[in-house]
N, CA, C and O atoms as a MOPAC input file, in Angstrom:
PM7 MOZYME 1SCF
protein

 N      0.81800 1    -1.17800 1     0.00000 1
 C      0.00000 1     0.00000 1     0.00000 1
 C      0.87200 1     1.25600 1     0.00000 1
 O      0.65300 1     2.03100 1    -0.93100 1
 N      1.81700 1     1.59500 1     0.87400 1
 C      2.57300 1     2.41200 1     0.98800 1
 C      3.43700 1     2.42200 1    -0.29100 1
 O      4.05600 1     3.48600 1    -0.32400 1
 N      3.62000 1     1.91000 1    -0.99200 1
 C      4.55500 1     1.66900 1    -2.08900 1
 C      3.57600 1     2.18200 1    -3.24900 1
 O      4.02100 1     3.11500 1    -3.91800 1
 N      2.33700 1     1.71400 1    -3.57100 1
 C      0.93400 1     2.01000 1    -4.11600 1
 C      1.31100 1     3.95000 1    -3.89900 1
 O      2.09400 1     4.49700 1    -4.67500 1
 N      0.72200 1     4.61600 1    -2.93600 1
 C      0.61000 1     6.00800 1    -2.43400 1
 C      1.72600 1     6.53100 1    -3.23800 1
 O      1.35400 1     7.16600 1    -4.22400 1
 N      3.17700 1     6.41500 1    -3.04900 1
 C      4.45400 1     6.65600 1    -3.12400 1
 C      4.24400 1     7.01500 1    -4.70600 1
 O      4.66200 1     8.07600 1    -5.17000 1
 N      3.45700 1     5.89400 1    -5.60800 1
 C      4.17800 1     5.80200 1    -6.88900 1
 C      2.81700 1     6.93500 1    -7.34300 1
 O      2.98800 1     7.80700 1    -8.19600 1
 N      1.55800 1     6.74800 1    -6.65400 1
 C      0.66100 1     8.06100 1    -7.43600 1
 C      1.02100 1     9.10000 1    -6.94200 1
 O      0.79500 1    10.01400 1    -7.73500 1
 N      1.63300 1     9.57200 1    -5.70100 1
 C      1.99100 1    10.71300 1    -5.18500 1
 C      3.08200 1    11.46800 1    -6.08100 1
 O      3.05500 1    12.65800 1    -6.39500 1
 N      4.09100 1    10.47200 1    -6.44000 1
 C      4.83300 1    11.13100 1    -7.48100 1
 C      4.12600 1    11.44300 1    -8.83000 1
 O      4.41100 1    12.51800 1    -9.36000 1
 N      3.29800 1    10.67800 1    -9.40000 1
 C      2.68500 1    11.11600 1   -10.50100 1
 C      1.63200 1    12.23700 1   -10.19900 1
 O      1.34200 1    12.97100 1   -11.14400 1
 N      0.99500 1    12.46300 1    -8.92400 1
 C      0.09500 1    13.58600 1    -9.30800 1
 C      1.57700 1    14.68900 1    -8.96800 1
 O      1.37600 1    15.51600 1    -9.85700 1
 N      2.35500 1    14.98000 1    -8.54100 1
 C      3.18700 1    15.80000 1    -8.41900 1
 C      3.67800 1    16.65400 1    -9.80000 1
 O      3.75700 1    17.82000 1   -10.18600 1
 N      4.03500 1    14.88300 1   -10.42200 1
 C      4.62100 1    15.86500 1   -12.22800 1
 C      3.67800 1    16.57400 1   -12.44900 1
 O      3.80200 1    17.59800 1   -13.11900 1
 N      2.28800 1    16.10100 1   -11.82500 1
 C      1.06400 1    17.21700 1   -12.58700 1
 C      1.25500 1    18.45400 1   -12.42200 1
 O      0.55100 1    19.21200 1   -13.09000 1
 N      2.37500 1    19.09900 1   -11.37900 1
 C      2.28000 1    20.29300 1   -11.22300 1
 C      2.09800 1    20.72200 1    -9.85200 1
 O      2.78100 1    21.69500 1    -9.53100 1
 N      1.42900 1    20.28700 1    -9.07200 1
 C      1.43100 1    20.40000 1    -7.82000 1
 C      2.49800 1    19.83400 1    -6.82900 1
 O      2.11900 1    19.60900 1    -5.67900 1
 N      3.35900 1    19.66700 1    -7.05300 1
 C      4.76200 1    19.11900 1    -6.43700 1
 C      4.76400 1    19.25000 1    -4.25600 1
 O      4.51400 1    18.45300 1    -3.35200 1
 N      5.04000 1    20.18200 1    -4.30200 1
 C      4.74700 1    20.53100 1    -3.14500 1
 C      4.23600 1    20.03000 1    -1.63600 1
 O      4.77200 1    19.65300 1    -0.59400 1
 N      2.75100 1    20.27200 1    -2.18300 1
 C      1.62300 1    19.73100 1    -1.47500 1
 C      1.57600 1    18.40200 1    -1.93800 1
 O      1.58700 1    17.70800 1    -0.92100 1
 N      1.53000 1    17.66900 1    -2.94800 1
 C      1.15300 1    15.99400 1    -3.08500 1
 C      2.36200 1    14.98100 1    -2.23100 1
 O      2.16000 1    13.90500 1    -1.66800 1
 N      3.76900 1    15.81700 1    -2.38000 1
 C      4.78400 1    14.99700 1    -2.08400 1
 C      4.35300 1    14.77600 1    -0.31000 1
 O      4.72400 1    13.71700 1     0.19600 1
 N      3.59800 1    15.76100 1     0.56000 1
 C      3.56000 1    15.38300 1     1.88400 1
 C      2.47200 1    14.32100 1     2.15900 1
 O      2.17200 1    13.98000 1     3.30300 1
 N      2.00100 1    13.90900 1     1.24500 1
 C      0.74400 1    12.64300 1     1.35800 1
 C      0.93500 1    11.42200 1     1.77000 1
 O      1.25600 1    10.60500 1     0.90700 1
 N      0.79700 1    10.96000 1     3.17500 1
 C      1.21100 1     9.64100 1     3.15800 1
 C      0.04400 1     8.64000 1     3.28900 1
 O     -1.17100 1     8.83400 1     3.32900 1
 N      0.93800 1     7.26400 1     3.35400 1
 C     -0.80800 1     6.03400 1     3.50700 1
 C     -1.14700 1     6.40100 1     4.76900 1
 O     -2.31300 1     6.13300 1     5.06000 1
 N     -0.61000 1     6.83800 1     5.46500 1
 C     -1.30200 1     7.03200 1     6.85700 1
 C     -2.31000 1     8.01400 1     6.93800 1
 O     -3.26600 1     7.84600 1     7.69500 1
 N     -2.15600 1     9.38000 1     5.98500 1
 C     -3.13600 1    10.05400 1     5.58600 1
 C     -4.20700 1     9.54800 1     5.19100 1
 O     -5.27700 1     9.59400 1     5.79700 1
 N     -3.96400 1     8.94100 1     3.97400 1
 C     -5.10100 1     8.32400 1     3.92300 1
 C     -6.06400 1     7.32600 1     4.19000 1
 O     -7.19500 1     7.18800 1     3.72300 1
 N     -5.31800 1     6.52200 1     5.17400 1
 C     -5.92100 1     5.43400 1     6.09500 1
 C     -7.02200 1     6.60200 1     7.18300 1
 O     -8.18900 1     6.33000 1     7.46800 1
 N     -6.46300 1     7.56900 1     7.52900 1
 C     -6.96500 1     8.26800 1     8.40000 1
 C     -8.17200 1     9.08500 1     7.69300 1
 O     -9.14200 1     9.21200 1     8.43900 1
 N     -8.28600 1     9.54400 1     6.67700 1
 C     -8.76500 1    10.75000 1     6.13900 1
 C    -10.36300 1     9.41100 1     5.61900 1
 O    -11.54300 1     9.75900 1     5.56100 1
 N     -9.92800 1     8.23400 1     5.38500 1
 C    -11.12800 1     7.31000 1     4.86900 1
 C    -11.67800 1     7.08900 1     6.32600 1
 O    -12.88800 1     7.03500 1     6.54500 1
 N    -10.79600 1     6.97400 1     7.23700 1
 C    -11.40500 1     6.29800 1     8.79600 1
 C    -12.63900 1     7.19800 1     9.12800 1
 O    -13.78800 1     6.79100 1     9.29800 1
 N    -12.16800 1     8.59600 1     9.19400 1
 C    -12.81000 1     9.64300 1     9.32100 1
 C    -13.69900 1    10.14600 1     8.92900 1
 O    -14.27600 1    10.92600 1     9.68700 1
 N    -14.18500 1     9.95200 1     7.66200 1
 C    -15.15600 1     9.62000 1     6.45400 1
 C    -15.99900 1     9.21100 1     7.13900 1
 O    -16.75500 1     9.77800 1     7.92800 1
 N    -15.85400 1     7.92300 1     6.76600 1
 C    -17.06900 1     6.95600 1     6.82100 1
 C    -17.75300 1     7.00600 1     8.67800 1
 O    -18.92100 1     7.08500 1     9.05900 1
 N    -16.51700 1     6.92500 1     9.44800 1
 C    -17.21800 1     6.98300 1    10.49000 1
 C    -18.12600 1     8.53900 1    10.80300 1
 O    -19.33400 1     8.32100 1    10.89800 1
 N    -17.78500 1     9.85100 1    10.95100 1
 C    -18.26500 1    10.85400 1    11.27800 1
 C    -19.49100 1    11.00300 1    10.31500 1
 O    -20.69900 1    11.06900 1    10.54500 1
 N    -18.67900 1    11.03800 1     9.02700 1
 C    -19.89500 1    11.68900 1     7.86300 1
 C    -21.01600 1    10.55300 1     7.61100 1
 O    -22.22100 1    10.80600 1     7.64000 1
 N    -20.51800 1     9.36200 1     7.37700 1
 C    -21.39600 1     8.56300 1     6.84300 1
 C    -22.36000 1     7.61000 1     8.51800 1
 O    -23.55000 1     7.31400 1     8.62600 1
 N    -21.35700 1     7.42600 1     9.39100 1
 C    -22.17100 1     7.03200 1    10.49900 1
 C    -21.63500 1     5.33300 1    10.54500 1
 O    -22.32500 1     4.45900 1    11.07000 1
 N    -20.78500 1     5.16300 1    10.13700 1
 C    -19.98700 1     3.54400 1    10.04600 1
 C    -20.09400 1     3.37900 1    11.47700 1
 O    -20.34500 1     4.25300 1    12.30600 1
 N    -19.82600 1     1.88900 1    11.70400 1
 C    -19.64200 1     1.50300 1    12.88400 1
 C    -18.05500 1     1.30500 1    13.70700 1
 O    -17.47200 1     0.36800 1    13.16100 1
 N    -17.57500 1     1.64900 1    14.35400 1
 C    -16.37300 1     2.05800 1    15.06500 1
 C    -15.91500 1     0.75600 1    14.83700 1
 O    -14.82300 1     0.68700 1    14.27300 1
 N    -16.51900 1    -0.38500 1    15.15600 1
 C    -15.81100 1    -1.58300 1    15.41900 1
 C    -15.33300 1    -2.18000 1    14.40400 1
 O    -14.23400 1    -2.72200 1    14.28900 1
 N    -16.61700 1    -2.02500 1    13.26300 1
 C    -16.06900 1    -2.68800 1    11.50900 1
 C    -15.41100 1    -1.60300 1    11.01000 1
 O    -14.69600 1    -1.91700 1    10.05800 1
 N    -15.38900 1    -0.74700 1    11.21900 1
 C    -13.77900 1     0.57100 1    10.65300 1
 C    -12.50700 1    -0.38100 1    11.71600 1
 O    -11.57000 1    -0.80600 1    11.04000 1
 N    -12.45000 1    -0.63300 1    12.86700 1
 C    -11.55300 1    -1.11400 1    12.72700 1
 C    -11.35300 1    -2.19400 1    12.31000 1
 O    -10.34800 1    -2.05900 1    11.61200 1
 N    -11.69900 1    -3.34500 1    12.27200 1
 C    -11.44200 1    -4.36700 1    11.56200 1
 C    -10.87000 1    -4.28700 1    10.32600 1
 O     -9.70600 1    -4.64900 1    10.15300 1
 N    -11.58800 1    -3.83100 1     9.39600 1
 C    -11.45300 1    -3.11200 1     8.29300 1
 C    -10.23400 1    -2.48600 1     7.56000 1
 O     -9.85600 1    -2.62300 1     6.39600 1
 N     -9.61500 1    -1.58800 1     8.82900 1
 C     -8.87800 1    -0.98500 1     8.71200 1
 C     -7.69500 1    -1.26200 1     9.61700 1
 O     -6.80900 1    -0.47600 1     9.28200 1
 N     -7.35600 1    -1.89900 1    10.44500 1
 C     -6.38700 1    -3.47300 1    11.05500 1
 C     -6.39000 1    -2.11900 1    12.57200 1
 O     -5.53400 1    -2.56900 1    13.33300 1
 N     -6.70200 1    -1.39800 1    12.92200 1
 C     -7.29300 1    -0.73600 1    14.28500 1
 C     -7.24300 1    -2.00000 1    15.12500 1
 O     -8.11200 1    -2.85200 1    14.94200 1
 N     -5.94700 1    -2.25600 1    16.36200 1
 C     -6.23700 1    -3.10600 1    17.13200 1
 C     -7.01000 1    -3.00600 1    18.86000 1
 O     -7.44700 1    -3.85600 1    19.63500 1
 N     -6.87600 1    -1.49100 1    18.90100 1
 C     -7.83500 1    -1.13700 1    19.86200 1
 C     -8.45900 1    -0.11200 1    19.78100 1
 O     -8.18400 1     0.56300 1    18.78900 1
 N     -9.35900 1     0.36000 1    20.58100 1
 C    -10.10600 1     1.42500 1    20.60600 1
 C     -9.19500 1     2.58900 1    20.63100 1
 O     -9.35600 1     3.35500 1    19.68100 1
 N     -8.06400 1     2.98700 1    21.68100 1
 C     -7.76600 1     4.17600 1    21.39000 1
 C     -6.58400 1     4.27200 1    20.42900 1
 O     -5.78000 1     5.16800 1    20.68300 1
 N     -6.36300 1     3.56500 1    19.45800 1
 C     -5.89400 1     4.46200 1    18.48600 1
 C     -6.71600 1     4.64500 1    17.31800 1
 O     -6.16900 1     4.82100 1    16.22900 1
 N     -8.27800 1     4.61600 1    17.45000 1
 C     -9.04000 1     4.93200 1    16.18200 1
 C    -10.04800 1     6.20100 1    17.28600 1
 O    -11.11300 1     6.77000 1    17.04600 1
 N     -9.50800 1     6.23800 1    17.99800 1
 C    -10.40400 1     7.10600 1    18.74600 1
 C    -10.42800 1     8.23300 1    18.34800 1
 O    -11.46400 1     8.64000 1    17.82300 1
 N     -9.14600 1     9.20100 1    18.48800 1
 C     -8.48800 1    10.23800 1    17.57500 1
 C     -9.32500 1    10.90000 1    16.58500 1
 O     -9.47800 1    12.11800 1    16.48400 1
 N     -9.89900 1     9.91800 1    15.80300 1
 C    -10.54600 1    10.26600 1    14.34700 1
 C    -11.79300 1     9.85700 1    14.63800 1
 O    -12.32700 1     9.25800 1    13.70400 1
 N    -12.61700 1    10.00300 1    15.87500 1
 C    -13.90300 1    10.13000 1    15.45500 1
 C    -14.87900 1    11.07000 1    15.81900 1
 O    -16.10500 1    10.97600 1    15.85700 1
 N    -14.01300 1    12.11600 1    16.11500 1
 C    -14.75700 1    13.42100 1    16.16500 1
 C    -15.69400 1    13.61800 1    17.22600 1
 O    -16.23200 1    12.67600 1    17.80700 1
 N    -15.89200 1    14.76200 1    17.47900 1
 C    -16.42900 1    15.16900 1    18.48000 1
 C    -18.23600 1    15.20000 1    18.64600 1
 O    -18.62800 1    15.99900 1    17.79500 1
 N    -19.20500 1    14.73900 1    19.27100 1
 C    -20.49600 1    14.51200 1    19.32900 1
 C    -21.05800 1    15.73800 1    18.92400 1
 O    -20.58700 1    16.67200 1    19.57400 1
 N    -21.94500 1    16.09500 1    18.03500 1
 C    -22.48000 1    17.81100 1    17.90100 1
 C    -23.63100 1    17.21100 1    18.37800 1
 O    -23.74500 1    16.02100 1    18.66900 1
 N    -25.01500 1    18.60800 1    18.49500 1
 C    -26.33000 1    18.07200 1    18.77400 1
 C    -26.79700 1    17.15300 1    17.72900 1
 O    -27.31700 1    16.08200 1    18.04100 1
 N    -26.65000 1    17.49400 1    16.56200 1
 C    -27.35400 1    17.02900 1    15.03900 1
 C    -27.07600 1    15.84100 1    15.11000 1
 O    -27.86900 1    14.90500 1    15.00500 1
 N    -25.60300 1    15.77400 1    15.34500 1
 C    -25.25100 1    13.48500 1    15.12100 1
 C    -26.13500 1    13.29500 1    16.03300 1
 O    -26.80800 1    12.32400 1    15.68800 1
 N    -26.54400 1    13.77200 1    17.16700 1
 C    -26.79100 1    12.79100 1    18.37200 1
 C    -27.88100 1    12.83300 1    18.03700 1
 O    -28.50000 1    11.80600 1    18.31400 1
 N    -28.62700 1    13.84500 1    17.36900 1
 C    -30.21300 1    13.91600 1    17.27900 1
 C    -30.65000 1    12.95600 1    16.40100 1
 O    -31.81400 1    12.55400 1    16.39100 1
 N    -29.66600 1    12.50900 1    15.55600 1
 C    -30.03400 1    11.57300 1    14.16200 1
 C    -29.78000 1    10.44900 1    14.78100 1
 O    -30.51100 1     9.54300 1    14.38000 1
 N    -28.85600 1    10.06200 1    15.80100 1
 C    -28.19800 1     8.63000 1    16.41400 1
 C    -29.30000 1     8.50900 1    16.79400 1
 O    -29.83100 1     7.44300 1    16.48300 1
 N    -30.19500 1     9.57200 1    17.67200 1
 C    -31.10100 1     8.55400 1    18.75300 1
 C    -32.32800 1     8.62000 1    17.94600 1
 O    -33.29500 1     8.19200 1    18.57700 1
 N    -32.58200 1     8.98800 1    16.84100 1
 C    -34.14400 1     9.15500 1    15.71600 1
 C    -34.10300 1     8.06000 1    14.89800 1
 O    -34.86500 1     8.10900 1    13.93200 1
 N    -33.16900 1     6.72300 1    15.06700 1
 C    -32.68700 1     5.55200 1    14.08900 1
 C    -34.02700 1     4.64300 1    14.84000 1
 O    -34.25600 1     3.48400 1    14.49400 1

C-alpha cells in the first residue's frame, strides 16, 4: 500500500502540484477514509476497525470526532 501512495503521489506531483502531493502519506489516507465513513457517513467504530487493522479502541479514537447536537439527534431518531 505504501509503495501504491508513493508511486501516485509522485505522478500527481509531475502534474504540477509538487509541493503539497509529495507530503501525502498512507497514513493520511488510512486516516482521512477512517474519518469519512465513520463521522460523515455514520460507520460503525468496530467494523472501521477491523477493516482498517485498528487493534484497539484508542488508536481509532483520535478520528472520530467530536459529538455535535445534530449526530446525536439523528443517532437517537434511528
Amino acid at each position: 500500500m505504501r509503495r501504491w501512495v508513493r508511486e501516485a503521489v509522485r505522478d500527481l506531483a509531475d502534474g504540477g502540484a509538487r509541493d503539497r502531493w509529495e507530503l501525502v502519506s498512507s497514513h493520511d489516507l488510512r486516516r482521512s477514509w477512517a474519518t469519512y465513513h465513520m463521522v460523515e457517513r455514520g460507520a460503525d467504530v468496530r467494523i472501521m476497525m477491523s477493516i482498517g487493522g485498528w487493534s484497539n479502541y484508542d488508536a481509532i479514537e483520535p478520528y472520530l470526532g467530536e459529538p455535535t447536537e445534530a449526530k446525536m439527534g439523528r443517532s437517537m431518531s434511528v
